[in-house]
GUNU-154181 format. One record per residue (C-alpha): x, y, z; residue in three letters. Coordinates in steps of 0.05 Angstrom, whole numbers, padded with zeros to 5 digits, always signed. Last residue first. Layout:
XYZALA...
This chain:
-00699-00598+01604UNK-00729-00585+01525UNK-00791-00635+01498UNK-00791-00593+01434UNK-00861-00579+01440UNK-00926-00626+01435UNK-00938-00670+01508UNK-00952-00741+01506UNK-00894-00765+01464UNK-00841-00737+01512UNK-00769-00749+01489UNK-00737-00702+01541UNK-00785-00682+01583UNK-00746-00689+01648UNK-00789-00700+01715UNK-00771-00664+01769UNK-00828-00620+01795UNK-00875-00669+01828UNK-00820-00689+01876UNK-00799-00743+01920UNK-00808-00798+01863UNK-00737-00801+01845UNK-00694-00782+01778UNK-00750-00764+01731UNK-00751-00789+01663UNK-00815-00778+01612UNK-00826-00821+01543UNK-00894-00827+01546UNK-00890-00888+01575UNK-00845-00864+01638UNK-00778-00877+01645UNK-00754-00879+01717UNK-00678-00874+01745UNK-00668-00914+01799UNK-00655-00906+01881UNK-00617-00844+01900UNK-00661-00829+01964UNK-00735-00848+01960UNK-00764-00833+02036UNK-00749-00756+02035UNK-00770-00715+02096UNK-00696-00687+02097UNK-00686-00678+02029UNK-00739-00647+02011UNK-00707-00576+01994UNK-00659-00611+01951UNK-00592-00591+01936UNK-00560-00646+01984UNK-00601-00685+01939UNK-00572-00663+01863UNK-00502-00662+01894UNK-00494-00728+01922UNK-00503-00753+02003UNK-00567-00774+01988UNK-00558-00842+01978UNK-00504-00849+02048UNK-00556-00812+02088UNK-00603-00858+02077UNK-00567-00917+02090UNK-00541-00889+02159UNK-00610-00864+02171UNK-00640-00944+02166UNK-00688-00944+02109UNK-00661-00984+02053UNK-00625-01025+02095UNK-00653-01093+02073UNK-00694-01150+02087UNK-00705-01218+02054UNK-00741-01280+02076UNK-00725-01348+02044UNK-00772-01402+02079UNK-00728-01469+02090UNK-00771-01499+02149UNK-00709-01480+02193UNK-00705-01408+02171UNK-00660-01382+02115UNK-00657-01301+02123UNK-00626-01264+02062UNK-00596-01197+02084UNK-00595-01139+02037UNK-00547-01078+02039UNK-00565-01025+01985UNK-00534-01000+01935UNK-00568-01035+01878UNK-00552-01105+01908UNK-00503-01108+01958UNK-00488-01177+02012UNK-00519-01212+02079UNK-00529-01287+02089UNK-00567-01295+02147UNK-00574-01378+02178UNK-00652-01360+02218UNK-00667-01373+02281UNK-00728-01400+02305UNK-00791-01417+02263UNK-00854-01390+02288UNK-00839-01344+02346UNK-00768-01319+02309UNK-00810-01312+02244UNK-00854-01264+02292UNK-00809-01223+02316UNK-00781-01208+02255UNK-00839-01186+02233UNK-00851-01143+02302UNK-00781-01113+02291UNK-00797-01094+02222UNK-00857-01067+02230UNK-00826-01018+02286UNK-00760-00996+02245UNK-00817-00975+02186UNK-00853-00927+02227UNK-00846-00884+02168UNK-00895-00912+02118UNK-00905-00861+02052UNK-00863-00898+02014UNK-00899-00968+02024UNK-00855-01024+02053UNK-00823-01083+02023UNK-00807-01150+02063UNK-00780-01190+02000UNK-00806-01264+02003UNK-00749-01306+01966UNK-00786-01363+01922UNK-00766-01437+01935UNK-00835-01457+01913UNK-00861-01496+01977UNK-00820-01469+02024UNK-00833-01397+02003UNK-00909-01423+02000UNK-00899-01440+02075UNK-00869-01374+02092UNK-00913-01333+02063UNK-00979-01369+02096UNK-00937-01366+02161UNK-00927-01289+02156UNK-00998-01273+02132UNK-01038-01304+02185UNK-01011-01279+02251UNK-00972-01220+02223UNK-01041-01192+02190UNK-01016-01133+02153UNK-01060-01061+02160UNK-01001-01027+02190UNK-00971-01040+02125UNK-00926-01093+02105UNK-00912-01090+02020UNK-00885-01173+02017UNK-00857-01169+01944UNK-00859-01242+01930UNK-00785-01261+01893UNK-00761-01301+01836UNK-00700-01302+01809UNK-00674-01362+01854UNK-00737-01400+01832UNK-00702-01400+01765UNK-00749-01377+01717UNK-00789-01416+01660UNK-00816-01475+01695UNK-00813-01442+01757UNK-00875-01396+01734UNK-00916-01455+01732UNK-00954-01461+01798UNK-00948-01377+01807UNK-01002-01373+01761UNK-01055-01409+01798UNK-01034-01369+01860UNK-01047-01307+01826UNK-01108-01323+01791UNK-01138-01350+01857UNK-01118-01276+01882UNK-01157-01239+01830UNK-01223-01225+01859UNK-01201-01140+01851UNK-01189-01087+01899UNK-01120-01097+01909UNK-01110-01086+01986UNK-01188-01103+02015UNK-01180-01160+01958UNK-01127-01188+01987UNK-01151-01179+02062UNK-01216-01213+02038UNK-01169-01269+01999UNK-01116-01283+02047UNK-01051-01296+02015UNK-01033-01215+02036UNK-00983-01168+02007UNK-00972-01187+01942UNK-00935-01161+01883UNK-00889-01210+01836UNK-00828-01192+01832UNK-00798-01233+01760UNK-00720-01247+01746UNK-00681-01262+01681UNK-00722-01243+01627UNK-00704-01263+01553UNK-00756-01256+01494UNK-00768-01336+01515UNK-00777-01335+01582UNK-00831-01278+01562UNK-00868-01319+01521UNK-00862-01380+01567UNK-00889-01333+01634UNK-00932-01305+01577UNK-00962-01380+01563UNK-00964-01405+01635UNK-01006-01341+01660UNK-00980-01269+01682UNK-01036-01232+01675UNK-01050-01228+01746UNK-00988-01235+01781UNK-00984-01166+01806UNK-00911-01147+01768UNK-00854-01128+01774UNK-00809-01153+01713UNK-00728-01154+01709UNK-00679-01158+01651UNK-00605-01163+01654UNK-00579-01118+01607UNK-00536-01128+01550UNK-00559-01087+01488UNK-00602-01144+01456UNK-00630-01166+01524UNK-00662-01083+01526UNK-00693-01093+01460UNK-00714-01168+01463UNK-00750-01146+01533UNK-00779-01089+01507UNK-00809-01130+01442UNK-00849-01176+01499UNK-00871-01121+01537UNK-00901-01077+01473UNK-00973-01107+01485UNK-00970-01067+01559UNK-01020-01100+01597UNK-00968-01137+01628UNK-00926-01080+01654UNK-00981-01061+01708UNK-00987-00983+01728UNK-00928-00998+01709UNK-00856-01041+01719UNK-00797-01064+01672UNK-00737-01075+01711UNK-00666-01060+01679UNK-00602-01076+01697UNK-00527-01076+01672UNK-00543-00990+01678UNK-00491-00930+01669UNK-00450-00960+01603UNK-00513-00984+01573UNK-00546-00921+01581UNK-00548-00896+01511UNK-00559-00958+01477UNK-00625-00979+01518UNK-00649-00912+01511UNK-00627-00916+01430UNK-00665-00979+01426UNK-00727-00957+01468UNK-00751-00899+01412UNK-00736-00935+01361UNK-00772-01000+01380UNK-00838-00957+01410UNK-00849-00898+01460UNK-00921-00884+01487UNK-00970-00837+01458UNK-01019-00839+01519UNK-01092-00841+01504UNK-01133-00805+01552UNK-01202-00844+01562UNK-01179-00863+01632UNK-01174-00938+01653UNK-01117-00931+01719UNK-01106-00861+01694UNK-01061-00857+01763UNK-01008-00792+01763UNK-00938-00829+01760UNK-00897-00833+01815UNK-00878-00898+01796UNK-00947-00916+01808UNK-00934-00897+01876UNK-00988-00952+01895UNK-01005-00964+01969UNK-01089-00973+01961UNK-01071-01020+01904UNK-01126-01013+01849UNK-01121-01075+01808UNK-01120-01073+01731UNK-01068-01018+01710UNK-01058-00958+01665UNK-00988-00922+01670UNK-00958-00962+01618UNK-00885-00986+01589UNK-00855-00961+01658UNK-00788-00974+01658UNK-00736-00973+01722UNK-00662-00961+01693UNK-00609-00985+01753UNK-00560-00963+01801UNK-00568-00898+01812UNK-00496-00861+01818UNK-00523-00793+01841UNK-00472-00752+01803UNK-00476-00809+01753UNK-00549-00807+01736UNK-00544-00734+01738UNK-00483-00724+01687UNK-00527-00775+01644UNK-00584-00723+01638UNK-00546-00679+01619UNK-00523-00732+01564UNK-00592-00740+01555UNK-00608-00675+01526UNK-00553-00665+01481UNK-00569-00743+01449UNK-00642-00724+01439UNK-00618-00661+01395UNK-00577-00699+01357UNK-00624-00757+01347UNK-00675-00707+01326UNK-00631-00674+01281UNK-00619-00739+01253UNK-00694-00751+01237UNK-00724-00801+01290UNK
């Protein structure tokens, strides 16, 4: 970037800013690529339309680009999480992380566990993550494969063996998406057994478009209590939102939060930008992160198709205005 580039970049994003603060999100989400190797029937893709292995080449962002990101927002964000399509098959993850750890941040990876063997768990130890989510919603390999539509679970597993060599069990997590489709009666004591095994937390997650999420989580819930009794709750904030560790008698960590109780809800929309929006009420996402997109895109919640802010585009020619 010319200095009439950075100039005109710096403009842009400080409107930007004014939004991020107006609707005090609590943390810089990065998508380093949109392309991915599973095919999750409950991906968002971070709102991003899927090119899972399509011929178009994005341009995305490099070391200049991600350095004056990661400089500009350091007094909104402490934390960033570097997600997809899948992160790992991103060659650039490794030089994001150094990036973003230079300027402060704590550094956080979701991920599907596939790529993620011994030596780029110790690669990426190394460039300086802190925590790692991997994505999986069933230890049974038909109903994992129905999910991800891949053979990849022994991968998974195999990987998981070594990843507490290089982070703290405490920073890792399962991302437990429940569906409608989820097998309580298998998948909840398979979960809770590796938990006990590995120390890892298993985070109940649920996919955006659910909305009978008050129901899955009662019958979840219901079934720990079956299985294990109850459970010592420690409760506390994490990226405004209310989250309540569950230790049950075998030692399984299970964690819930409020994300989609109304009172929660109405408490992240309650800013200018969604009271404005016509959406609002159907609206699942709430003030949650701000995304950047490979290509060099930011949009402010996946509600809408019509929000995101071209402000350093690569993929698109033109001069990338708001």
């Amino acid at each position: 970037m010319n200095k009439m580039q950075e100039l005109q970049l710096k403009e842009q994003l400080t409107i930007l800013k004014q939004m991020v603060n107006d609707m005090e999100l609590p943390y810089l989400r990065v998508s380093l690529t949109d392309t991915c190797n599973a095919r999750c029937a409950f991906c968002h893709n971070e709102g991003q339309e899927k090119t899972a292995d399509s011929s178009e080449k994005i341009e995305e962002l490099g070391n200049d680009e991600h350095s004056f990101i990661a400089d500009f927002f350091k007094a909104n964000f402490s934390r960033v999480v570097f997600t997809g399509g899948e992160p790992l098959r991103s060659t650039f993850i490794y030089d994001a992380v150094k990036i973003y750890k230079s300027f402060g941040y704590n550094i956080g990876l979701t991920t599907n566990g596939i790529l993620l063997d011994e030596n780029t768990q110790k690669k990426l130890a190394s460039a300086g993550l802190d925590t790692v989510n991997i994505s999986i919603n069933s230890l049974e390999k038909k109903q994992y494969e129905a999910f991800y539509g891949v053979d990849k679970l022994d991968s998974v597993l195999e990987n998981m063996e070594s990843l507490p060599k290089y982070i703290s069990p405490k920073n890792l997590k399962l991302n437990f998406v429940v569906t409608k489709l989820t097998d309580f009666n298998s998948d909840v004591e398979r979960f809770s057994l590796l938990s006990k095994r590995k120390g890892f937390i298993v985070s109940v997650l649920f996919d955006i478009k659910e909305t009978d999420t008050t129901c899955l989580t009662k019958k979840l819930k219901e079934k720990l209590f079956q299985l294990y009794g109850h459970p010592k709750e420690e409760t506390f904030n994490k990226d405004k939102r209310i989250k309540h560790l569950f230790v049950y008698k075998n030692d399984a960590l299970w964690e819930f939060d409020d994300y989609r109780t109304y009172e929660n809800q109405f408490s992240l929309k309650n800013n200018s930008v969604c009271r404005e929006c016509v959406l609002k009420d159907d609206c699942q996402e709430g003030a949650y992160a701000l995304r950047l997109y490979s290509d060099g895109t930011f949009r402010l919640c996946l509600g809408r198709k019509d929000n995101a802010l071209n402000i350093i585009c690569k993929k698109h020619k033109g001069d990338g205005k708001l």
